[in-house]
C-alpha positions as CSV (number, residue, x, y, z in Angstrom):
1,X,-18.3,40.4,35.7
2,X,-15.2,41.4,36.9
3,X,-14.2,38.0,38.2
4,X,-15.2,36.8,34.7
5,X,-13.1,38.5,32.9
6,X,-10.3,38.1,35.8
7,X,-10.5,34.1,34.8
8,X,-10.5,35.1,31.1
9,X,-7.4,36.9,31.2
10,X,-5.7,34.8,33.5
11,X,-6.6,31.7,30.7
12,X,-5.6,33.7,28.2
13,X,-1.5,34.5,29.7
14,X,-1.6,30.9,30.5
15,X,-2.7,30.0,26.9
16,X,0.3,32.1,25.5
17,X,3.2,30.5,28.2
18,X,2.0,27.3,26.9
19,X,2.2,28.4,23.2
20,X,5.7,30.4,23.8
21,X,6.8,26.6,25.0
22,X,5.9,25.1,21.6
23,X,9.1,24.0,19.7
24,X,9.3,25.9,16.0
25,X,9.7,23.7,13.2
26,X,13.5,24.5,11.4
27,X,12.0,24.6,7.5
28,X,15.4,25.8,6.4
29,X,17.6,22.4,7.2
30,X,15.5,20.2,5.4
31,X,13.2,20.0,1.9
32,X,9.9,18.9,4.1
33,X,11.0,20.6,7.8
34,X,11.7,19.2,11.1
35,X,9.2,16.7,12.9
36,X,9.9,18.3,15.7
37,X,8.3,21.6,15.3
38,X,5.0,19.3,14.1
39,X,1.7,20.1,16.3
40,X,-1.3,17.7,16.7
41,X,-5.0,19.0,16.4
42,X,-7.0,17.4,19.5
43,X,-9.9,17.2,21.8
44,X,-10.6,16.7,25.5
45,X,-13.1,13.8,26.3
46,X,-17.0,15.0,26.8
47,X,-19.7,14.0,28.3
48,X,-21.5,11.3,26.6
49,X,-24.4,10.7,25.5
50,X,-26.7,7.4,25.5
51,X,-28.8,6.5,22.3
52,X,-32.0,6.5,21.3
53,X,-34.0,4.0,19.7
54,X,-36.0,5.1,17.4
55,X,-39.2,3.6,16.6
56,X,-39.5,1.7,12.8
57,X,-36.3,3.8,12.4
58,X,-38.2,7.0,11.9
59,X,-36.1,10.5,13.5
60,X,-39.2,11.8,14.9
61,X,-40.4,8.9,17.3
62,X,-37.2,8.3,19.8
63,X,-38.0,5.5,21.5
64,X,-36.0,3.5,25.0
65,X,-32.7,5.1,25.9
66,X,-29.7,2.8,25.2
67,X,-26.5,3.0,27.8
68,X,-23.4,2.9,26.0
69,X,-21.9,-0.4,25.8
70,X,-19.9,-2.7,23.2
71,X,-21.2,-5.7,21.3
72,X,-22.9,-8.3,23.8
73,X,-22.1,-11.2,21.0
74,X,-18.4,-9.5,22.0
75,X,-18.2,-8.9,25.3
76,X,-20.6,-11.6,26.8
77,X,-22.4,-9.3,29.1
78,X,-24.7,-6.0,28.4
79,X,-23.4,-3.7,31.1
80,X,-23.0,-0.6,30.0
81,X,-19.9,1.3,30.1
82,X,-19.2,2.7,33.7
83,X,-17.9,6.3,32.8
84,X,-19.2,10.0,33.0
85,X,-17.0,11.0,29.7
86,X,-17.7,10.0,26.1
87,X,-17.1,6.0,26.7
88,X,-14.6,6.1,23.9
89,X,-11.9,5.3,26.0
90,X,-14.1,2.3,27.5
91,X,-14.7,1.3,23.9
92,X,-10.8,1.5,22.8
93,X,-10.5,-1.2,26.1
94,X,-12.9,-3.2,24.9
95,X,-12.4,-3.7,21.2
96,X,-8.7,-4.6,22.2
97,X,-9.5,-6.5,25.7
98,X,-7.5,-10.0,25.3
99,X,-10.8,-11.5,26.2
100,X,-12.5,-10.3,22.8
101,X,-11.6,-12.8,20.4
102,X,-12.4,-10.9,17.4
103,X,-9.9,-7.9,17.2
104,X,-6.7,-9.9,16.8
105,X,-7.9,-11.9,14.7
106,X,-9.0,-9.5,11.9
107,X,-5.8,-8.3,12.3
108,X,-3.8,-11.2,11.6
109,X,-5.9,-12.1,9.2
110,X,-5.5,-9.3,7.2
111,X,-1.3,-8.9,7.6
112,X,-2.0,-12.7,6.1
113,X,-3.9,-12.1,3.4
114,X,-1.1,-9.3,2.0
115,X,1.7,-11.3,2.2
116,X,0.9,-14.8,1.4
117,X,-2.4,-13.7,-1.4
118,X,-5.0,-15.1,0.4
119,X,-6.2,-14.6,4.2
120,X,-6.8,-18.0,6.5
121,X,-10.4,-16.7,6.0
122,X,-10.4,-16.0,2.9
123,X,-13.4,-13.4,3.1
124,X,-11.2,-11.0,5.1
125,X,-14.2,-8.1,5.4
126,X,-16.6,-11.3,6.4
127,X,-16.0,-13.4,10.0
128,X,-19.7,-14.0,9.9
129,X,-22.0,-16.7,9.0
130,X,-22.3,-15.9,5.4
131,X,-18.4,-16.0,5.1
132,X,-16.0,-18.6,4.3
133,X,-14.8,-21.0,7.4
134,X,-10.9,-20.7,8.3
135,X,-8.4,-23.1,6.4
136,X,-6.2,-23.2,9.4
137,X,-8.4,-22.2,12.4
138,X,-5.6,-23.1,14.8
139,X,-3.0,-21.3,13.0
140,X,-5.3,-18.1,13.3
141,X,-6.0,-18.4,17.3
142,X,-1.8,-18.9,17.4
143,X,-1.2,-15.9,15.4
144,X,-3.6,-13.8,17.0
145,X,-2.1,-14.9,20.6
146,X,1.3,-14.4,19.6
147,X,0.4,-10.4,17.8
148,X,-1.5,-9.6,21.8
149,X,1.5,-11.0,23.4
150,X,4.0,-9.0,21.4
151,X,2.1,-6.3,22.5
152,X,-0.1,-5.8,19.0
153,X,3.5,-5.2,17.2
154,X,2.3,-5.3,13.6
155,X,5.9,-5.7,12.5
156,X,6.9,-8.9,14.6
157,X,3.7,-10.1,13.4
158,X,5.5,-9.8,10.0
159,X,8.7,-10.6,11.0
160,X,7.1,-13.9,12.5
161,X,5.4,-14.8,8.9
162,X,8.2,-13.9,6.4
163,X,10.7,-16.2,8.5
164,X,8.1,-19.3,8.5
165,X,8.9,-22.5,5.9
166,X,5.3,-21.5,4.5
167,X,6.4,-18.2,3.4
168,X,9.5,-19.6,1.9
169,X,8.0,-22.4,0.3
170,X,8.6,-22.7,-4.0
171,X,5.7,-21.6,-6.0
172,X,6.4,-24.6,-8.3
173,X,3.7,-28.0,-7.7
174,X,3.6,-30.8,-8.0
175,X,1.3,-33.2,-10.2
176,X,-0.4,-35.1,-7.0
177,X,-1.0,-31.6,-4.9
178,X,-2.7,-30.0,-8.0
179,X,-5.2,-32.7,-8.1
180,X,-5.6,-32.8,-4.5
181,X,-5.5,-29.9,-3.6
182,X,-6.1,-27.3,-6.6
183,X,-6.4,-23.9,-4.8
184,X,-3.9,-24.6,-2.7
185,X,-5.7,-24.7,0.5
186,X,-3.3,-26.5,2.5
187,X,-0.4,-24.1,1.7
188,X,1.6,-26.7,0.0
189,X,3.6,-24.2,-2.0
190,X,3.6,-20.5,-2.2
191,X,1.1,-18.9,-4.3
192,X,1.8,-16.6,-7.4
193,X,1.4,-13.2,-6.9
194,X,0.7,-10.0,-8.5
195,X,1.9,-6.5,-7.4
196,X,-0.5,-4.0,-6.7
197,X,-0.5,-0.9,-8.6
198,X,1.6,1.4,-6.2
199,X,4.0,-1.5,-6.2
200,X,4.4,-2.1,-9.4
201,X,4.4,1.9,-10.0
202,X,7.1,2.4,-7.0
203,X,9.4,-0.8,-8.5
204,X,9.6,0.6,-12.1
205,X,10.8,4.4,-10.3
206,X,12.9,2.1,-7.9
207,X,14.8,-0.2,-11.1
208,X,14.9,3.4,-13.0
209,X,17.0,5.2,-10.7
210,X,14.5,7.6,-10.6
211,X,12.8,6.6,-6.6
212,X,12.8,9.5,-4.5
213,X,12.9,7.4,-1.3
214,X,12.7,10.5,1.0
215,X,9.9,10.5,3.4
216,X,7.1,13.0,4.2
217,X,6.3,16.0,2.8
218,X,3.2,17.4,0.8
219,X,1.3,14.9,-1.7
220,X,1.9,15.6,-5.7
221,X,-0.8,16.5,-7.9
222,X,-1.7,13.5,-9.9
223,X,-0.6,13.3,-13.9
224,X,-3.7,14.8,-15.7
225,X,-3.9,13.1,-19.4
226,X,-5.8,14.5,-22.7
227,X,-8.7,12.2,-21.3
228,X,-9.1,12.7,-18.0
229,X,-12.2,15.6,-17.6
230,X,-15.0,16.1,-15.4
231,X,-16.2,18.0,-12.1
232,X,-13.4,19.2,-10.0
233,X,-10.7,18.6,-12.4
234,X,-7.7,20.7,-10.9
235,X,-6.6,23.3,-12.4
236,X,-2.9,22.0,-13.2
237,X,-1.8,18.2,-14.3
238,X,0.9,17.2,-11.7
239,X,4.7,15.4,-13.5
240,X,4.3,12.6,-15.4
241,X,6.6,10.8,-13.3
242,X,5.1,12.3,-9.9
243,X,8.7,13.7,-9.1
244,X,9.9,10.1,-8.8
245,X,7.8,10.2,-5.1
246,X,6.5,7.0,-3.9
247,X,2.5,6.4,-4.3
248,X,1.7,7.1,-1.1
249,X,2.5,10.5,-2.1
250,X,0.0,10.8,-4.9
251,X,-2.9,13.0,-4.4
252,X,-5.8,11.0,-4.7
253,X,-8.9,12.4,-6.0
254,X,-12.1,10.2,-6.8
255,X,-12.4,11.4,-10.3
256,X,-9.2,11.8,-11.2
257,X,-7.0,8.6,-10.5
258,X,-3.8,7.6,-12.1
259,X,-4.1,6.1,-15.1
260,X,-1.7,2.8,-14.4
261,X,-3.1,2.3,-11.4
262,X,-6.1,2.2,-12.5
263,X,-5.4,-0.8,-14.9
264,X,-4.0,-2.8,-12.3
265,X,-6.9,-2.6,-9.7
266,X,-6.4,0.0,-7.4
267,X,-10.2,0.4,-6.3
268,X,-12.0,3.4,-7.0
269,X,-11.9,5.4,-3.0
270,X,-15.5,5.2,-2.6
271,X,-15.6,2.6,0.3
272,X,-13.0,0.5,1.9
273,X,-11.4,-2.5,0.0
274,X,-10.6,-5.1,2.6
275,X,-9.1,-7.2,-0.7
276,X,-8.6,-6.3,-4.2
277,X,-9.9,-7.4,-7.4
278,X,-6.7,-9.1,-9.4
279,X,-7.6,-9.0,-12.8
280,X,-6.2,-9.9,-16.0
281,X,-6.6,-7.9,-18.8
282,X,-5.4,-6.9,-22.3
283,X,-5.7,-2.8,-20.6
284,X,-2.4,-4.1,-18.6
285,X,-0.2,-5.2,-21.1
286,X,-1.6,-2.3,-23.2
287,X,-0.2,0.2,-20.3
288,X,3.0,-1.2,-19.5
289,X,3.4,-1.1,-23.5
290,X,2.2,2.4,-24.2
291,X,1.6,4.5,-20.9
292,X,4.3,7.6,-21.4
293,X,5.3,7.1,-17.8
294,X,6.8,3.5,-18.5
295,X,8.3,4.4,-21.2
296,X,9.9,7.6,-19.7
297,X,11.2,5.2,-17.3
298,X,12.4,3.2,-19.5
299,X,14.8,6.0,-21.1
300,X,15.7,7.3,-17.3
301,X,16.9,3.2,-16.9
302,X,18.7,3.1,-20.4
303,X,20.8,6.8,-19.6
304,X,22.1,4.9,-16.0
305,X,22.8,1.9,-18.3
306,X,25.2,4.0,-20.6
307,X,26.8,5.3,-17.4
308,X,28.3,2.2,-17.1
309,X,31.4,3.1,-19.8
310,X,33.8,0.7,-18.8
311,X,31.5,-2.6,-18.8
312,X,30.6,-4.7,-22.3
313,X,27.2,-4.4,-23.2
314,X,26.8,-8.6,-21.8
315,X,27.6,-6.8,-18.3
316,X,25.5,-4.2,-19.1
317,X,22.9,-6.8,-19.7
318,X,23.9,-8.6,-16.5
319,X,23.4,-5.7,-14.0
320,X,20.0,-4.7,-15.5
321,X,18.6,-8.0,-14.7
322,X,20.1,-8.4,-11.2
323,X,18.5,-5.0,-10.8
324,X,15.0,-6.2,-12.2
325,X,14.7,-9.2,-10.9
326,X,17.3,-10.0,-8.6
327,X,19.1,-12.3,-10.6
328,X,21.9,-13.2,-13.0
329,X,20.2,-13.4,-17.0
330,X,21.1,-17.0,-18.1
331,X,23.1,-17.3,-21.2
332,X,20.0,-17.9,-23.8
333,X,18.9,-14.5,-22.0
334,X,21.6,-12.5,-22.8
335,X,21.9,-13.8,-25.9
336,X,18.6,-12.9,-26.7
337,X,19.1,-9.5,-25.0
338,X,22.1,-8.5,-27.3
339,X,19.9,-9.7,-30.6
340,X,17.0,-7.2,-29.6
341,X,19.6,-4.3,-28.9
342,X,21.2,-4.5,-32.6
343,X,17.2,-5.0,-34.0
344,X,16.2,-2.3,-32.5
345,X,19.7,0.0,-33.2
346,X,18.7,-1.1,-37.0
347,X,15.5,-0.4,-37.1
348,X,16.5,3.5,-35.4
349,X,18.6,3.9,-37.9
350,X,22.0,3.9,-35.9
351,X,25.0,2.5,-37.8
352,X,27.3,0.0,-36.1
353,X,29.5,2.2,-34.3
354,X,27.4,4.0,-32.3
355,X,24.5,1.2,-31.9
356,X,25.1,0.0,-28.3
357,X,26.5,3.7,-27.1
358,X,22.6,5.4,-27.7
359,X,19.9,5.6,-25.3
360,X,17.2,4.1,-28.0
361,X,18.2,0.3,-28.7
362,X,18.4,0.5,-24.5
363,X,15.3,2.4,-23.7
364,X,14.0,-0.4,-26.0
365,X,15.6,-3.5,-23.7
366,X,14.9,-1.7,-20.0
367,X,10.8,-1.3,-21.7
368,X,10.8,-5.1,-22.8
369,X,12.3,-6.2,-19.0
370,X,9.6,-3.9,-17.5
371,X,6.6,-6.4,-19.6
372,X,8.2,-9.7,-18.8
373,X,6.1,-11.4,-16.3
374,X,8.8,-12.0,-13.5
375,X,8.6,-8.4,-13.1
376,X,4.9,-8.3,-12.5
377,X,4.5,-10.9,-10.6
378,X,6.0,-12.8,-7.3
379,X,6.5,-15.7,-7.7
């Protein structure tokens, strides 16, 4: 016993020189802290254990012991992992071994799917027999080469796409490749996308003014409406505008998901979504026309624009598009612009002198550029 507890305390002062070593994270410098104080919950490696097979799948009749080992259709060969721990490390090796064809390629596909619309197999969750054959098989097995070679770097895998002739293709067709080739399977032209719902949630913050593009930190209670009730409803509706924090930074709960991203498909976190549903729908136009956080927005946007004291409201005009869309408005735009800013200063109420100095008749424009299609969609 005494040498017992001899160990024990001798683990125990070595346990607090190691902890006395630990750097403390400086909370008082920054709003989230410093990285370096972070510490990492881990584990040592085990020993493993084989499985059991059990007979008709019933718990109480184990069957043949099974050695650990990865997929035979895989790894052409059955030998079981050669290891006294847990055989996770084996299995890391093996799911990324150069020799297994399958990794990479899932990979690439995927990275492919989310920046050109639609994956070189287009049933990204499905390489099997019941899913769809590879468009470009060749391009695939290139890809997948090139992302092990770069040493699985998912952003030269991205760097190498975005900087292809494919990616900067025009989304404009011609007669001849819409009969010949209507869904576009030979990546004549780029395809017309829509953002997702963080996207699309993050760009109206991001035109606003109102992005907080500060990293880390705790997530923000979601926005609880009048209709959002249930089980496990928390106790306090998060800020409308999520404190202008990116979507990442959302709490997510099952039951209680943001409304707007909800009408633009984000999928309900019961499962994994290896692609999206893109819908259509009158609930989308219906948000971006009514939902209080685009419209909030849309009043942040218009007090920036009235900022801008020494500009005429065509330069006004002028720098909201090229911050919506990138872009100079053409002349019919502006036009059209200035006609909706002294409607809508009439139908406020605001007299002439003070029509294109208030928030409202802008609020109004920066809501209308926030509905127009080029800012829903890529195109």
């Amino acid at each position: 016993m005494l040498t017992r507890a001899t160990n024990l305390k001798s683990l125990r002062d070595e346990y607090a020189h190691l902890v006395a070593q630990i750097p403390k994270a400086e909370l008082a410098n920054t709003a989230y802290g410093s990285r370096s104080g972070q510490q990492v919950i881990g584990m040592t490696d085990g020993n493993g254990l084989d499985g059991v097979v059990f007979v008709r799948g019933s718990y109480d009749k184990p069957g043949e012991v099974v050695p650990r080992r990865f997929l035979e259709v895989l790894s052409g060969s059955n030998a079981p992992f050669d290891t006294n721990g847990s055989g996770r490390l084996d299995l890391a090796q093996a799911i990324t071994n150069p020799n297994n064809p399958l990794t990479a390629r899932v990979i690439v596909n995927r990275v492919w799917h989310h920046i050109f619309g639609r994956g070189i197999v287009a049933t990204i969750d499905n390489f099997g027999k019941l899913g769809e054959r590879p468009t470009h098989p060749q391009l695939l097995d290139y890809l997948a080469s090139q992302f092990i070679a770069d040493g699985w770097s998912t952003k030269n895998l991205i760097r190498l796409m975005v900087t292809s002739r494919t990616y900067q293709m025009s989304s404009e067709r011609s007669k001849p490749a819409h009969r010949l080739d209507p869904d576009n399977l030979l990546l004549q032209s780029m395809r017309v996308r829509r953002l997702d719902a963080e996207a699309l949630r993050d760009g109206i913050l991001a035109v606003s003014g109102n992005l907080d593009r500060r990293l880390y930190g705790e997530s923000v209670p979601v926005h609880l409406t009048k209709f959002m009730n249930g089980r496990g409803k928390p106790a306090k509706s998060g800020p409308l505008d999520g404190d202008g924090r990116r979507s990442i930074y959302i709490a997510i709960r099952r039951n209680f998901l943001p409304s707007i991203a909800l009408a633009f498909d984000m999928p309900i976190p019961f499962s994994t979504f290896g692609r999206r549903n893109i819908t259509n729908v009158p609930a989308q136009s219906l948000t971006l026309m009514n939902d209080p956080f685009v419209i909030g927005q849309a009043a942040f946007w218009a007090a920036q624009v009235l900022e801008l004291k020494t500009r005429s409201p065509a330069e006004k005009i002028d720098w909201m598009y090229q911050r919506a869309f990138g872009r100079r408005p053409h002349d019919w735009e502006v036009e059209s612009a200035m006609i909706l800013l002294h409607s809508q200063a009439k139908g406020h109420g605001l007299s002439e002198s003070v029509a294109l100095n208030d928030t409202k008749p802008w609020s109004d424009l920066a809501h209308a550029l926030f509905n127009l299609k080029e800012f829903i969609y890529i195109f």
